[in-house]
Structures are given as C-alpha cells and as structure tokens.
C-alpha positions in Angstrom: 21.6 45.3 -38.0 25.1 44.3 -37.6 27.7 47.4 -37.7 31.1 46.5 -39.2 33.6 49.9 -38.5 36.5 49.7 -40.7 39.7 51.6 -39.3 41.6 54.1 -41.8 44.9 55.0 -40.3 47.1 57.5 -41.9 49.3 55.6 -45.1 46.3 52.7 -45.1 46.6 50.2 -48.1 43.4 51.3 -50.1 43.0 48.0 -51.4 42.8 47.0 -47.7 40.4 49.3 -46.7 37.5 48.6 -50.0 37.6 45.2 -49.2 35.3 45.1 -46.5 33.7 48.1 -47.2 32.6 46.7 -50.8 31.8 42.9 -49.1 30.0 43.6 -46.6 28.0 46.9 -48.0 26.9 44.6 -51.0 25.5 41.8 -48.6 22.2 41.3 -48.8 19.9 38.8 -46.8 17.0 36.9 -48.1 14.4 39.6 -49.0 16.9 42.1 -50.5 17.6 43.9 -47.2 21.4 45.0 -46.0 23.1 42.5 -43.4 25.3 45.2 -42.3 25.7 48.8 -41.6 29.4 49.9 -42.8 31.3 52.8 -41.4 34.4 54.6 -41.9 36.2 55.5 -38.2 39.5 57.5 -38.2 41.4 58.9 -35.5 41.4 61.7 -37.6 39.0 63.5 -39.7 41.1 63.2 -43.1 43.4 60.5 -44.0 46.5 60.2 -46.1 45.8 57.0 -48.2 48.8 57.5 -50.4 47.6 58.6 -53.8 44.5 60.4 -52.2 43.4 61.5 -48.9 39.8 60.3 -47.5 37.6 62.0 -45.0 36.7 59.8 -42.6 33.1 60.3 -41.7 33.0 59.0 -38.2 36.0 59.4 -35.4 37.1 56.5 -33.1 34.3 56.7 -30.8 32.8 54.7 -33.9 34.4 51.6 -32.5 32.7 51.9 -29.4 29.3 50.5 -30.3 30.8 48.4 -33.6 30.0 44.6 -33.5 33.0 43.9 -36.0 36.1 46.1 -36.4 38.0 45.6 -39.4 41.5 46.8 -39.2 43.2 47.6 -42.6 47.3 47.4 -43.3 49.3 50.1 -43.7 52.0 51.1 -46.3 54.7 51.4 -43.6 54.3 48.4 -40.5 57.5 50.2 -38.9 54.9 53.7 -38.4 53.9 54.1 -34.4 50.3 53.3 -34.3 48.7 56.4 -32.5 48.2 55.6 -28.5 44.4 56.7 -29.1 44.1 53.9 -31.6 45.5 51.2 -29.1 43.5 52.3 -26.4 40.4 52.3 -28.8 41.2 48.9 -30.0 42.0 47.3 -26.2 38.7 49.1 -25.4 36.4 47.4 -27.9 38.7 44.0 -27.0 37.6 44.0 -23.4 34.5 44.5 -24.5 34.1 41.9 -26.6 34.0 43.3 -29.9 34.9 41.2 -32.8 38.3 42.6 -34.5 39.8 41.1 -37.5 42.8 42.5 -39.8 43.3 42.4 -43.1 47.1 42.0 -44.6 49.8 43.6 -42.4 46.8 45.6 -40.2 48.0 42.4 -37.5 51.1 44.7 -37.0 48.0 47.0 -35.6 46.3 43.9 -33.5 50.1 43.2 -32.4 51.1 46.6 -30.9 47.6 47.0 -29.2 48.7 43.6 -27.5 45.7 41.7 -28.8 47.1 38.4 -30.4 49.6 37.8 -27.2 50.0 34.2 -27.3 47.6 33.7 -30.2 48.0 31.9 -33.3 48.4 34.4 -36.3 48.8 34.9 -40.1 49.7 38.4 -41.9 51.4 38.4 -45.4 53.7 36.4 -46.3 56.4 38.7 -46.8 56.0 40.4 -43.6 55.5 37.2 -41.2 59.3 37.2 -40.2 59.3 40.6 -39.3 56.1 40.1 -37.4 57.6 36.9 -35.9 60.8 38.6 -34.8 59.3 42.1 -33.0 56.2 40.1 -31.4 57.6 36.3 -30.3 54.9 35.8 -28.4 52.8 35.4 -31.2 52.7 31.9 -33.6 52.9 33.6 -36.7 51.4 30.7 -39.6 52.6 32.9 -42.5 50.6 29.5 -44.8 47.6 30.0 -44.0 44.5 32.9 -45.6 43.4 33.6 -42.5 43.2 32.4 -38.7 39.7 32.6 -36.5 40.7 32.9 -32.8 36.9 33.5 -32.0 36.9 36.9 -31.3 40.4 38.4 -32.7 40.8 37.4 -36.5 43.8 37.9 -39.4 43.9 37.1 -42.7 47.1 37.0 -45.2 48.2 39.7 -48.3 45.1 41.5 -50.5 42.6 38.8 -51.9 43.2 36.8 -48.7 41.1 39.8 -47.1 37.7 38.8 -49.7 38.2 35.0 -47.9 38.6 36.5 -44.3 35.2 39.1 -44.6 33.1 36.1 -46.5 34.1 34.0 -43.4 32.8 36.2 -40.9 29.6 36.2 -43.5 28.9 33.0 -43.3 29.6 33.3 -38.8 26.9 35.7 -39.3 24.5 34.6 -41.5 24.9 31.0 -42.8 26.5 29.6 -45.8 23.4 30.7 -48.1 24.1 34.3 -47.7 27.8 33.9 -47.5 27.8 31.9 -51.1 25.6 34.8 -52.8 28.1 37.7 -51.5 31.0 35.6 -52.7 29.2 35.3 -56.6 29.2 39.2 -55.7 32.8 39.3 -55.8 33.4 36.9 -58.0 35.1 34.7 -55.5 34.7 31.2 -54.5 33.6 30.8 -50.9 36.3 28.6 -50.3 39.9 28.7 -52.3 42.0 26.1 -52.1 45.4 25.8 -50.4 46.6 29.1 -48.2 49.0 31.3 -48.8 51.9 29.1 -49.5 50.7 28.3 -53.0 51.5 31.7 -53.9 55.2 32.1 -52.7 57.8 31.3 -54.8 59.2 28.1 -52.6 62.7 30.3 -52.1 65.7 28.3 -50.3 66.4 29.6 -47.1 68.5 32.1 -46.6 72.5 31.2 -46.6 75.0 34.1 -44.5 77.1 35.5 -47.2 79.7 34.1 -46.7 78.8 30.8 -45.7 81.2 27.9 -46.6 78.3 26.0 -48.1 77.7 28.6 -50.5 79.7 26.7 -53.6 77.8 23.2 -52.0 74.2 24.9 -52.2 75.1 26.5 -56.2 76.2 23.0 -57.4 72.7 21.6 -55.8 70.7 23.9 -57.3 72.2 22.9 -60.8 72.2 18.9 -60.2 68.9 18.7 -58.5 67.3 16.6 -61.3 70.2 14.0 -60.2 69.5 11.2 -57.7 71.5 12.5 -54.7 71.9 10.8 -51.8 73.7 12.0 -48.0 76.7 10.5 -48.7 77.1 12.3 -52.2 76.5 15.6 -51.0 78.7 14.9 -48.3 81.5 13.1 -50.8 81.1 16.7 -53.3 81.9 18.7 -49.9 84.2 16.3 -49.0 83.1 16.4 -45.5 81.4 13.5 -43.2 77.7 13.2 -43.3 77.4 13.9 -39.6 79.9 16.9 -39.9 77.3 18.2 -43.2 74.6 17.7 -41.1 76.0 20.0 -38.2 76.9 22.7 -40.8 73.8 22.7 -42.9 71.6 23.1 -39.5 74.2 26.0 -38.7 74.0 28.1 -41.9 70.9 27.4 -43.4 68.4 25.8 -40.5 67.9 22.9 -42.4 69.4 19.6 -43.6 70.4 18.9 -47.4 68.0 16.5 -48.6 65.3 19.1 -47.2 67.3 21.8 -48.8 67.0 19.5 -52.2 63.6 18.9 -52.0 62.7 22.8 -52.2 65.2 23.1 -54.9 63.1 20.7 -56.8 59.8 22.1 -56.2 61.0 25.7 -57.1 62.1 24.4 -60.2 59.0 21.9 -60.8 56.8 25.5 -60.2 58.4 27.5 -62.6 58.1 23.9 -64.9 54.3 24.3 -64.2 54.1 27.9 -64.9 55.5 27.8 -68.2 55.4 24.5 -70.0 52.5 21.9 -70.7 54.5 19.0 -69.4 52.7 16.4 -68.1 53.0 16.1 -63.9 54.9 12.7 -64.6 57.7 14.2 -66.8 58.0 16.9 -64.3 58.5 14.7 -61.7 61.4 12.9 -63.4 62.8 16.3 -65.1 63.6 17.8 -61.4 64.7 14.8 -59.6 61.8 13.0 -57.9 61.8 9.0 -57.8 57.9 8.9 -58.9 54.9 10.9 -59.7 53.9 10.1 -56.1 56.3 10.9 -53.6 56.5 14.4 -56.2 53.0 15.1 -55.5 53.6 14.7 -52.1 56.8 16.7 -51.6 55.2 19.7 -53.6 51.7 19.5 -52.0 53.9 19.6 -48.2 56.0 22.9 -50.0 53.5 24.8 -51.6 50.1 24.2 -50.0 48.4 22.8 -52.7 48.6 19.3 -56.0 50.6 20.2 -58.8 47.9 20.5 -60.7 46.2 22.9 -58.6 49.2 25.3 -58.7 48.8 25.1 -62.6 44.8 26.3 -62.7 46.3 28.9 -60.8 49.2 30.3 -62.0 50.0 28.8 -65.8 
C-alpha cells in the first residue's frame, strides 16, 4: 500500500494539514480497499497548530520509508525551519521520495534547497516574497499547482484538494481519482489557476511617484477610448518620455496599465450586477465583446463568464 506522511511543523495551517490527510485516507480502490496508508510525522511529539496542539503519532524517521511526503504551510513563512527537518527532507529527496507542498509549505521545499532552479507556485499572496528570498526559483504564482515529477506545489487552501487528487490519479488512474474527488465534492479538474481568484490589482506605484495624479485620472476615465498620445497629452509629456517613466515606476506601459484597470473594474461589474458580457465590455472601455474577452481571459485566468459561475 502506498504511504503518504504528512509533515506537522510547529504553527502548521490546520486546514493544510486535513487536506491530505482527509483525501487520501477516504480513497478507496475498486473493491472498497484503502489506496493509501496516512501518517502524521513531526519533528516533535506535540505540535502547536494555533488554536490547538496535536500529537503527532510518528517522529521524522516516518519520512524515511514514505512514498509521498506532503508538506503543509505554516502560519509564519519568516519561522527557521528546524535543521532536522531539512536534513529529513534532502534525505527522502536523494532518495527519491515523492514530496509535494501545499500553500506556503514551498517556503519548506525552498529552504531545504529542493525546488533550486525549478518551476514553482505557492499562494498568491506570498509568491513575491518567495520570488525575492529564493531567485533561483520560477515562481508561477497563476497556476494551482506545478508537477516537476518528483518535487510538487500547489497554490493557497482548496488548491491543495486539486494538487492530492492529481497525485491520485498518478497513482491510480482517473477512475479512482474522479470517485475521491465526488468525495470532496470537488471537480477533478477546475478551471483556470489561481489568477481567477486575485483581485487583478495595478501594480504597485512608489509613493511618491510623479505618475501618481496620471495613474488616479486613469483609473477614473478608463471606460474612455484612450490612446498613447492622450495619456501622454494629460501628462503633458512625450510618448517616448511616458513610456521611459511608466517602465521606471510602475514596470509596465500605460495601455497595459489601462487594460488591468478595465478588467478590475469589469470583475467587480461581474460580481455584482447581471449585465450582459457585451454591456460590460462597453461600460469599462473595451472596443468589442471580443478583444474584452480576450484581455480579461489573459488577466484573470479564466472567460468572463467563468469568473461569474464563480464568484457572482
């Protein structure tokens, strides 16, 4: 039987940690028997979850023989991960142990050096930080989860159900996989990654910034047809010199900067009215129903109509 150990560090997210325990302790094969044995390893024989503390029935030699390790976040990413842990994990890694993390548990992965020059997701709010302290990793904060083979990650919470029904179906085939997702109440697939759940915010402008009263009057004309040379005529600057300064304060150009105005606005739009996808379109700015479908599908991951079922 295949032996999934999930890791419980000290301040794990608790959500984190039932996910796989609940998936893959529910599985069942054809014929009603368990497709995995499930067990709780801690460097530590009780550990602080927060609002409770849990006592950890096996210790880290639990990894040792594991064919999956499933690595939790934790409430604090900044915390040192214990140099038994690390050691434990690199261990398992040479050995070739599957590992996979749930939410920010890559912050775990990443300080036991296992996703060096590997392409890597983590949640959404923490991929800068995770891009800044490890740049040798290609952090794809759009994404539910990444399979490198051996080392996996998956985004924020419910991204966690996608990334243990995944290794379900590597396991055991799609049959088995689609009958632990109706478990969960989960489709086996969602659609879109993570990015049709963030807000599509601007990026972020230095206080400061001369382009600060440019950027507020954009945000409130942004259902006008702008071109260039009108942004550039309300700044009263050349287009090549906004061009230069818009790179420089906000790491991208103005019609890019429109655009994601316009699809911010468009998602609150489909959040909280019943406006057709057409009169959206034309109420933030687009030229057709077309190119809007295609602007918002590039921003948030997913059609406009697809961000609606989700989130009106």
């Amino acid at each position: 039987m295949h032996t999934v150990a999930v890791l419980a560090l000290d301040s794990v997210i608790p959500f984190d940690l039932s996910t796989p325990i609940e998936v893959f302790g529910r599985t069942r094969l054809p014929g009603g028997r368990p497709g995995y044995r499930v067990r709780i390893c801690a460097a530590a024989p009780r550990v602080d979850a927060g609002l409770f503390t849990l006592q950890a029935p096996w210790g880290l030699d639990g990894l040792a023989d594991a064919d999956t390790i499933i690595v939790p976040g934790v409430a604090d990413v900044s915390r040192p991960v214990p140099d038994a842990v690390l050691d434990a994990l690199r261990a398992a890694a040479g050995d070739g142990t599957r590992i996979a993390s749930i939410c920010v548990g890559t912050f775990t992965l990443a300080a036991a050096g296992l996703l060096s020059g590997l392409r890597a997701t983590t949640h959404w709010a923490a991929a800068g930080q995770l891009a800044d302290a490890y740049p040798d990793i290609d952090v794809d904060p759009d994404v539910l989860y990444v399979d490198n083979g051996q080392i996996l990650t998956s985004a924020g919470a419910a991204a966690g159900l996608d990334l243990c029904l995944h290794l379900i179906r590597r396991d055991y085939g799609s049959a088995v996989a689609a009958d632990a997702a109706r478990l969960s109440v989960m489709p086996l697939e969602r659609e879109g990654g993570q990015a049709q759940f963030i807000v599509a915010e601007q990026p972020p402008t230095p206080r400061g910034a001369t382009l600060e009263p440019l950027l507020r009057w954009l945000e409130e004309n942004a259902a006008r047809e702008l071109t260039l040379e009108d942004i550039a005529a309300r700044a009263g600057m050349s287009s090549r010199t906004l061009l230069r300064r818009f790179r420089e304060q906000t790491s991208s150009t103005p019609l890019q900067w429109l655009h994601r105005a316009r699809v911010r606005q468009a998602q609150h739009l489909l959040e909280t009215t019943g406006h057709s996808v057409e009169r959206i379109a034309v109420q933030v700015g687009f030229g057709s129903p077309t190119a809007f479908r295609d602007r918002f599908k590039r921003v948030a991951g997913v059609s406009p109509q697809a961000y609606r079922r989700a989130f009106q």
